[in-house]
Every structure is written in structure tokens, then in C-alpha cells.
C-alpha positions in Angstrom: 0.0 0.0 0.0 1.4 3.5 -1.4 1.6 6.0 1.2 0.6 9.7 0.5 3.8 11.3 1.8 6.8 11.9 0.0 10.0 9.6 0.7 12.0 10.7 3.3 13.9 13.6 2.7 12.3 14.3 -0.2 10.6 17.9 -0.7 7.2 18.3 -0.3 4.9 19.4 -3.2 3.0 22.6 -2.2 0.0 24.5 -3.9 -0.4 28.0 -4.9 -4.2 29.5 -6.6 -3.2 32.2 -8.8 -7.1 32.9 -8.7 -7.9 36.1 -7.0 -9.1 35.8 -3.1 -12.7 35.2 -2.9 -13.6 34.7 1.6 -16.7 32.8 0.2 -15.4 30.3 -2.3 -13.5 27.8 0.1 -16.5 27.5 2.7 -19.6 28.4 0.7 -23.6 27.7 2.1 -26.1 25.7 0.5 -29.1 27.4 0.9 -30.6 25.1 3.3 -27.2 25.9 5.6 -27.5 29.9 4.6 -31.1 29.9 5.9 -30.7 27.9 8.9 -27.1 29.8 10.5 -28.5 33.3 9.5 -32.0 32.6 11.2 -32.7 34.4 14.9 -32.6 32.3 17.9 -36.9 32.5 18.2 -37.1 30.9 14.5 -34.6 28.1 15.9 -36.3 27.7 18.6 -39.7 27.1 16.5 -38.1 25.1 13.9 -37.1 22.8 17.2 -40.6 22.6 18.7 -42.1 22.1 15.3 -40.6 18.8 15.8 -41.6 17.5 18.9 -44.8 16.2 17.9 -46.5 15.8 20.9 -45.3 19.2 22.4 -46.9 20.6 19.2 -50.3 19.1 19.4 -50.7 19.3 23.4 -50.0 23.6 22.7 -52.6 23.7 19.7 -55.0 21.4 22.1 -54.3 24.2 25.1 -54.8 27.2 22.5 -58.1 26.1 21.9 -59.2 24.9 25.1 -57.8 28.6 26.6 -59.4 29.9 23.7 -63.1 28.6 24.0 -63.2 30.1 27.7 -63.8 33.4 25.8 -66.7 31.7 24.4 -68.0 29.3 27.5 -71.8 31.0 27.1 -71.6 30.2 23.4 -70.3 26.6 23.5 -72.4 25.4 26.4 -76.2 24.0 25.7 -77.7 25.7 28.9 -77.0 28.4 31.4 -74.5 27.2 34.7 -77.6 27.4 37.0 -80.6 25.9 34.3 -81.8 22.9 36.5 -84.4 20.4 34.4 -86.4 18.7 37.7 -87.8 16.0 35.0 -84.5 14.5 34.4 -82.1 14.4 37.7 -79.6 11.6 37.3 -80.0 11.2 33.7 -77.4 9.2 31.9 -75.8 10.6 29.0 -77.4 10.2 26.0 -75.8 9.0 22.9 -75.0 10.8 19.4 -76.2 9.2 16.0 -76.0 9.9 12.6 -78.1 6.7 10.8 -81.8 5.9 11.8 -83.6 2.6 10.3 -80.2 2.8 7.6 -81.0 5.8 6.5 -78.5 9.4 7.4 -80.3 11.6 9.5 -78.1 13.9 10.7 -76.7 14.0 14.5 -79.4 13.4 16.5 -80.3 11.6 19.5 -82.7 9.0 21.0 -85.7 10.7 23.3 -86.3 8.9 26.5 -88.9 8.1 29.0 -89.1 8.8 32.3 -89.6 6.1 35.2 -89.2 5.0 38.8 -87.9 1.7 39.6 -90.1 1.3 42.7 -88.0 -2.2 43.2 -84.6 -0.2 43.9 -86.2 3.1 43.9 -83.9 4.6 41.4 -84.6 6.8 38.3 -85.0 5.2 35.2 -84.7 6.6 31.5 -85.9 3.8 29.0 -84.8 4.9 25.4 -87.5 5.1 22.8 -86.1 4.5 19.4 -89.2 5.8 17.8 -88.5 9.2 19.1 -85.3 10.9 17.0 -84.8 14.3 18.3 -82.2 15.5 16.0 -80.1 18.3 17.1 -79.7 22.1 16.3 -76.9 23.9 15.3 -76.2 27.9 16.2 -79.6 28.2 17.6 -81.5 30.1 19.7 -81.8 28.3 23.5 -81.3 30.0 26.9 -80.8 33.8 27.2 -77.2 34.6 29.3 -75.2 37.2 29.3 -72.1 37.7 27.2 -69.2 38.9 29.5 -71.7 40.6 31.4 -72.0 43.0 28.3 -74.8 42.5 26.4 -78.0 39.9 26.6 -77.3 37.0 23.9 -79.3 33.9 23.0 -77.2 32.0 20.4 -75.3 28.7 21.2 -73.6 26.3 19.5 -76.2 23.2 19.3 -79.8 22.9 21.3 -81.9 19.7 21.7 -84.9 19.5 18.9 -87.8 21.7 19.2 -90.1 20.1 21.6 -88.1 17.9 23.3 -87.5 17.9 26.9 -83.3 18.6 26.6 -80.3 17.3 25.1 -77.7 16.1 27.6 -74.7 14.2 26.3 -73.0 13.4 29.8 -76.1 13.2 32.0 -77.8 15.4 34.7 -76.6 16.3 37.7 -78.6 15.8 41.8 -80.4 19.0 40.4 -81.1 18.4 37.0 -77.7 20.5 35.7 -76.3 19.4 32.6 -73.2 18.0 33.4 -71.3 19.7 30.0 -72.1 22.9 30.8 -71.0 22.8 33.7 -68.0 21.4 32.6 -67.6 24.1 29.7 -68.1 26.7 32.5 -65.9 25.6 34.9 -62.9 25.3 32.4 -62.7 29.5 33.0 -62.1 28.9 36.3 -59.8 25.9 36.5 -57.3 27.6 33.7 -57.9 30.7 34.8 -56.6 30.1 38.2 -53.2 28.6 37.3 -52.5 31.6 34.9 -52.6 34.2 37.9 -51.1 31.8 40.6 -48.0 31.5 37.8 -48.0 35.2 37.7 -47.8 35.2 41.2 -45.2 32.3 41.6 -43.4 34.1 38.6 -42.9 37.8 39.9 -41.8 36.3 43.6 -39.6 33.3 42.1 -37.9 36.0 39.6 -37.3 38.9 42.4 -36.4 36.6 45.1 -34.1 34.5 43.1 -32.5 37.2 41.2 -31.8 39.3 44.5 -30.1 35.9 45.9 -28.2 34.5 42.9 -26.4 38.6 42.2 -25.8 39.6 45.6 -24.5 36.2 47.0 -23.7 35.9 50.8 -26.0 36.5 53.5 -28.8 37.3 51.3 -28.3 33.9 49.6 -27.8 32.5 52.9 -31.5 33.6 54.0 -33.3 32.9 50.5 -31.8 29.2 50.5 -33.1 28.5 54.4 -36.4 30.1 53.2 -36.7 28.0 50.6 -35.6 24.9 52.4 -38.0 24.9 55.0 -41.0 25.9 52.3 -39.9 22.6 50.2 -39.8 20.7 53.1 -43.7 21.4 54.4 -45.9 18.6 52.5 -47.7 20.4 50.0 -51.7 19.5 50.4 -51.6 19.8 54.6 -50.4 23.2 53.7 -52.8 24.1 50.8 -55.3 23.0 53.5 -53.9 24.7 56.4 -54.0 27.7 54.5 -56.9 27.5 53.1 -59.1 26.3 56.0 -58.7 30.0 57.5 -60.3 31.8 55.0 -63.8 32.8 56.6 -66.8 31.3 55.0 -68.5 34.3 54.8 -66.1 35.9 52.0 -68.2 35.8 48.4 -66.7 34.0 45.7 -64.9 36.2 43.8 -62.6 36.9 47.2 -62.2 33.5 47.6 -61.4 32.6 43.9 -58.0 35.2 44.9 -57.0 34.0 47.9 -56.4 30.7 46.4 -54.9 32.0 43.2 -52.3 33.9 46.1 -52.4 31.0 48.0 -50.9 28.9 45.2 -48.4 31.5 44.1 -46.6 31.6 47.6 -46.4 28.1 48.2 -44.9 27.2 44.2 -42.5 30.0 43.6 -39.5 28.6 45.6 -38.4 25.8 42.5 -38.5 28.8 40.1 -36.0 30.9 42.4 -33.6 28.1 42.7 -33.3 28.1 38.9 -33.2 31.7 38.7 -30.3 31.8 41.5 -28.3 29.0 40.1 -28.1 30.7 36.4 -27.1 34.2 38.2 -24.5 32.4 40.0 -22.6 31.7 37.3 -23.9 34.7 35.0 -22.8 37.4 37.2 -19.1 36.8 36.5 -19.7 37.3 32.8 -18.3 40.3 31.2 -21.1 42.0 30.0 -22.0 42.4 33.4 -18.8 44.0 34.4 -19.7 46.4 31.2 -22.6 47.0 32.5 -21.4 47.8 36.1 -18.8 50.1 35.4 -20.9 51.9 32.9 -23.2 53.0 35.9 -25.9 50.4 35.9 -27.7 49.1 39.1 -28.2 46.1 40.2 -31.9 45.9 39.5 -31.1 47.3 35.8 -28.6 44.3 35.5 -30.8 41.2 36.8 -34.1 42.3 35.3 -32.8 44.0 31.7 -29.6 42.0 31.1 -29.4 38.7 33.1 -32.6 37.5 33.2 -33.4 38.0 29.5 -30.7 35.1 28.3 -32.2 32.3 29.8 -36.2 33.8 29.9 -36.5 30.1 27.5 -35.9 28.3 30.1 -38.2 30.2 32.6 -41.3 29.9 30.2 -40.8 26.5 30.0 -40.6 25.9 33.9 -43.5 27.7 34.2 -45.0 25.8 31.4 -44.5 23.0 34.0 -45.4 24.1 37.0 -49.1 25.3 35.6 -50.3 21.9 36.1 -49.2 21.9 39.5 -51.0 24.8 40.4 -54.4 23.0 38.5 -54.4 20.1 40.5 -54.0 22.1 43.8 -57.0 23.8 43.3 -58.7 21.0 42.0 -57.6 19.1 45.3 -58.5 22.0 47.3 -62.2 22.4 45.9 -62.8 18.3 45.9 -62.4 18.7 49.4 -64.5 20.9 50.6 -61.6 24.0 51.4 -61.1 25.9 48.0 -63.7 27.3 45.7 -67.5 26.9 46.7 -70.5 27.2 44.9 -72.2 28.9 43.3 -68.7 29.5 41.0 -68.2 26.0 39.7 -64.8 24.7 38.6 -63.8 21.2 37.7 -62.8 20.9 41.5 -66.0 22.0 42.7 -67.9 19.6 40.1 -65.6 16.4 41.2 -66.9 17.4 45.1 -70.2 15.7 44.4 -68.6 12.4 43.1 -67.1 11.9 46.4 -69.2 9.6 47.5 -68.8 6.2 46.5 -72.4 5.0 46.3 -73.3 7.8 44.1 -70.3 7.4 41.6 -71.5 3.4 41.7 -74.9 4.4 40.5 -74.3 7.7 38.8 -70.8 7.1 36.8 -70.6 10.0 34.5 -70.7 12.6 37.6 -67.1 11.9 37.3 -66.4 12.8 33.9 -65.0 16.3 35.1 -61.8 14.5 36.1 -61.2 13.3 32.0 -60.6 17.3 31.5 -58.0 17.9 34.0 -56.5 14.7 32.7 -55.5 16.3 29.4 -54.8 19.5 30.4 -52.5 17.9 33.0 -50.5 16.2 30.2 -50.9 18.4 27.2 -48.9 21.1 29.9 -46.5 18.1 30.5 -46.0 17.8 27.0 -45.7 21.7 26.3 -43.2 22.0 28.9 -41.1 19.1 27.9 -41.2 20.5 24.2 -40.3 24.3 25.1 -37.5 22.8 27.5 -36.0 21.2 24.5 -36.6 24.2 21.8 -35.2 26.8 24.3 -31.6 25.3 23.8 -31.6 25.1 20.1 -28.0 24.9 19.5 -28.0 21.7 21.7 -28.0 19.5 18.3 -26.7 19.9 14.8 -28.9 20.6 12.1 
């Protein structure tokens, strides 16, 4: 086998281009590789997202479920407090399209009522004679709009003439359990938005204060946050929310849990905002910064804190869900929000007993919601986490 170099001692053969210096002919882009090192960081980080599937899906699923509480009056059959006393503890009905093998349309069965004497329990017999087909951006129940302007259109009504439509069921009281379910989604989302505000602005200041300033303020911060993470969560949502006075309306209460679940979830945000000042501070930019006169809150909030905002949106993205379930927990037992507002909490408080969940199975269809929303934020945050370093992997 020939080797490339020249024998020993020989002289070794070297190159000159007589062709005039061109910077761009030796290392010249494709387009693919000009359009992907000349893009901004923000396109990087979509083109990255794009990618993770389910990230992608669970953020277009959370735009329109955030989207439709603009909407709730709209989108739900009936008004929060319509009670039909002619069907309590009705099961859901069932959608079809084909009657007798002919298309009809969506539409749905009409039932009978009865007693069962034997185990004294409602009954609903379906008649299959009786197709009650189903109305689209009708006129049904008056409500509303934002408190604006009085409105009458939704999205579907039951036929005219027939008693109601109710796809999952009737409540003690005769409430169609989807619209309560449609109306409590402004509540349940709602709530974790401002409590991640909350958590946010404390997490951020706190953090920030401790991570640039170092020593005895660190000190503090880190014990404080110590003994915060070290307090079971629920027993303190509970303490915390047992001493609110029951004679506070709604609207008070909706905010003291929205604050109680800021103060409690902001210490895991301040940790990450400390450890990334740590090692940020030394930077020289901040030294620039510094000697040109800036202060200290002009160098956390409008120079250190901006480089890794990526990674605080996705945290956040995170720790939404956590701030969900705790008022969810909260309202299911009896110590957060109380009717008459209604959240997905609030509507899971009457399936606590086990005989009626046995006999009345769909009361606990409220739980399927939080479910998703649970992972699609999961699945947002894990993709966000991943696009917000988008130099991590070659393209």
C-alpha cells in the first residue's frame, strides 16, 4: 500500500491559486445551511418545537381549550344554574347519525321517564321511535355575554319540543353536566395563569436578588426556601386554606387561592433563577454593564434574566399543572372554591361519595378534562425545555 507522503527527505509538493481571493469560495452555504445559520434564535427555537410532535399538538389542544373560555356561554347548551327537575340523574345520551339505515343527521334518541319502585332509582328507557335531531347555532337559553350584552345564540340545542339534550347526564339537580364542565374550564385555567404570575414575579425577584448579591442574602433565601420545600404540599394548601372565613363571596375567595398557590410554588423557580445568576454574574457583560453606571436591579431584570427567559417559560410551562391540580384538590375537598362558582374541583366534590359514583358514573367525567390538560402542559413543557436550547443538536 502506497503511502501519501513523500520519501524521506524528499521535498514536499505545495499549492499556490493564482485565482484572485474570494472569503466565500472555500466555505460556501447551501441554501438550506445559509437559511438555517442566518435565522434568529426565536425561529430556531420554533423550527425545534415544530418537531416535537407531541409538544406541538398538546400547545394547539391548550390554545383552543384557553381559547373557548372566551366563548363558555356560546359553546355550552344551557346556562350554569338551568336545572331540568324532570331529568335528575339522567345518563348521557348517545350521538347518532343513521336511523332505520337511512342518514339523518346528528341526533339523538328521546327517553322516558320512570321510577324503579323495586330499587327506587330513576330510570330513563330509550325510545327508538322518538329521533330528536339536534340544532346547530340556535337560539336556546338567554345569558349574558361577558356581562355585556344579553345573547341567546349557542352552538347546538336539543330539537324543538323535546324535553333537553344532555350528552354526559344530569346532575342531583337536573344541571347538565357539559355545561357545567364548559363553565368551569374558565375557572380551572384561569386560576393557574394568575397563581403563575404570582409564583413568577416572587420566584424571579427573590431568586435574582439571591443568585447577584451572593452571601448573607443567599444565605436567608436558600433556608427560606428549604423549609418551604420541606412542608408537605396538600396539609399546607389545606392549612392555608381552612382559615379563610366562609363568609367571604366568591370572587374573594377565587383570589385567595390563586395567592395561596403563588406563595407556596415559587421557591423551585427561584432556585433556577439563582443557580443561572451564579454563574452569570461573573460574565463580562455584566462587568460592562457595572462600570458603565448600571444598578443592580437594571442588571438582573434588563440584562441577566433575559438570556435564559426560555428556560423560565418553560418551567412555568410545568409548573401550571401543578397549580391545576391544587385547586382542584383543594375544591374536591371541601376548602377551596365553593359554589355557586363552579370549577372542575367544585364539580368532582359531588362524586365523592362512592355510592353515588356506583350508580351515577358520569358525575365523574370532570376529572377526563383535567387529565388532558394535565398532560398536554407536560407535553408543552417538555417540548419548550427542548426548543429553548436550540444549538444543543446539529442541524
Amino acid at each position: 500500500m502506497s503511502s501519501p507522503l513523500p520519501p524521506d527527505g524528499a521535498p514536499i509538493e505545495h499549492f499556490v491559486s493564482t485565482e484572485p481571493f474570494d472569503p466565500k469560495s472555500v466555505d460556501k452555504l447551501s441554501p438550506v445551511q445559509e437559511r438555517v445559520y442566518l435565522a434568529s434564535q426565536f425561529r430556531l427555537m420554533w423550527w425545534k418545537f415544530k418537531r416535537h410532535r407531541a409538544a406541538l399538538i398538546s400547545g394547539i389542544f391548550l390554545l383552543l381549550i384557553y381559547g373557548s373560555i372566551l366563548i363558555s356561554e356560546f359553546l355550552a347548551p344551557y346556562a350554569l344554574g338551568d336545572r331540568h327537575v324532570d331529568n335528575i340523574y339522567m345518563p348521557p345520551q348517545q350521538i347518532h347519525f343513521f336511523h332505520d339505515g337511512r342518514f339523518v343527521g346528528p341526533f339523538v334518541y328521546g327517553t322516558t321517564y320512570h321510577l324503579n319502585m323495586d330499587i327506587l332509582r330513576r330510570e330513563y328507557p330509550i325510545d327508538p321511535n322518538r329521533v330528536e335531531k339536534l340544532r346547530f347555532f340556535c337560539q336556546g337559553d338567554p345569558y349574558r355575554f361577558w356581562g355585556l350584552f344579553e345573547a341567546r345564540l349557542h352552538l347546538f340545542c336539543a330539537a324543538k319540543g323535546a324535553p333537553g339534550v344532555f350528552l354526559l347526564g344530569t346532575d342531583r339537580l337536573g344541571r347538565d353536566v357539559l355545561s357545567r364542565i364548559i363553565y368551569g374550564t374558565r375557572i380551572s385555567l384561569t386560576i393557574g395563569l394568575i397563581g403563575i404570575t404570582v409564583s413568577f414575579i416572587l420566584g424571579i425577584s427573590i431568586g435574582g436578588l439571591a443568585g447577584y448579591y451572593g452571601g448573607w442574602a443567599d444565605i436567608i433565601v436558600q433556608r427560606i426556601i428549604e423549609v418551604l420545600q420541606s412542608l408537605p404540599s396538600i396539609p399546607l394548601w389545606l392549612a392555608l386554606a381552612a382559615i379563610m372565613p366562609v363568609d367571604w363571596s366568591p370572587v374573594v375567595v377565587y383570589f385567595g387561592i390563586t395567592i395561596i398557590l403563588g406563595l407556596i410554588d415559587w421557591t423551585g423557580l427561584a432556585r433556577a433563577v439563582r443557580s443561572k445568576l451564579l454563574s452569570l454574574r461573573e460574565e463580562d457583560y455584566v462587568l460592562a454593564a457595572e462600570l458603565m453606571g448600571a444598578g443592580p436591579r437594571r442588571i438582573i431584570f434588563r440584562h441577566l434574566i433575559p438570556g435564559f427567559m426560555s428556560h423560565l417559560i418553560a418551567s412555568a410551562t410545568i409548573t401550571i399543572p401543578t397549580m391545576i391540580l391544587g385547586e382542584t384538590a383543594l375544591s374536591f375537598l371541601g376548602l377551596g372554591l365553593r359554589p355557586p362558582v363552579t370549577s372542575w374541583g367544585v364539580l368532582l366534590n359531588e362524586a365523592q361519595n362512592i355510592n353515588v359514583v356506583a350508580l351515577y358514573p358520569w358525575l365523574i367525567l370532570p376529572v377526563v378534562p383535567v387529565i388532558l390538560v394535565i398532560l398536554a402542559f407536560n407535553f408543552l413543557g417538555d417540548g419548550l425545555r427542548d426548543a429553548a436550547d436550540p444549538y444543543h443538536s446539529a442541524w
